[in-house]
N, C-alpha and C positions, 0 to 999 in steps of 0.2 A: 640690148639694154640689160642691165646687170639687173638682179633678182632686190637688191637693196636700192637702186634706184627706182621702183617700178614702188616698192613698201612708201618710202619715202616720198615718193609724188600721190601716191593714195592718202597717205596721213597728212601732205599738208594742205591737199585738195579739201579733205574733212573737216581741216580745224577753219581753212577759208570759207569751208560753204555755212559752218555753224556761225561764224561770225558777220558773216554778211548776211544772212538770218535775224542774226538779233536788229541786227543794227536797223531792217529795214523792216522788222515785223510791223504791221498795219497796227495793230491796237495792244492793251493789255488782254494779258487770258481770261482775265474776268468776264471782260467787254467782250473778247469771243464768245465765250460761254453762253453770256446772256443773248446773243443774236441768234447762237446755234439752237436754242431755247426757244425763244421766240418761233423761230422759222417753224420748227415742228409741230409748235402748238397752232400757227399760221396753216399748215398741212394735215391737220386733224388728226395725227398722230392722238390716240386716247391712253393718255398716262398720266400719275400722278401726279404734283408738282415736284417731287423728291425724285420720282422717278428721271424724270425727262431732263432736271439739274444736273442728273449724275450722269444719264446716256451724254448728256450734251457737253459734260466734263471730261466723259471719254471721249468723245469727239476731237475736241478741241488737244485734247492731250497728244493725239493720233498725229493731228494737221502739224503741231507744234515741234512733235516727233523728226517726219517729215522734213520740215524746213530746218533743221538741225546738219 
């Protein structure tokens, strides 16, 4: 297999797996957010409320990443 065929089956692999990604993500980021929130404060995770909005916006940023 040629070296531009092997580029080209990776990049259209990428642009398929980000679009079937969006199309079938479960909720908005928000609504992630707020579960991923919840959940740790559910697990006694001891942090602010600012705090655990932003861990959990990292989170969800990660997951979001991810299925991209």
């Amino acid at each position: 297999m040629k070296p531009l065929h092997i580029i080209l089956a990776v990049i259209g692999g990428t642009i398929a797996g980000a679009a079937l990604g969006l199309l079938f993500a479960p909720e908005k980021g928000e609504d992630t957010r707020k579960k991923i929130a919840d959940l740790l404060r559910e697990k006694g995770i001891k942090l602010g409320d600012d705090k655990i909005d932003e861990l959990a916006g990292e989170i969800a940023a990660e997951i979001n990443a991810k299925q991209e």
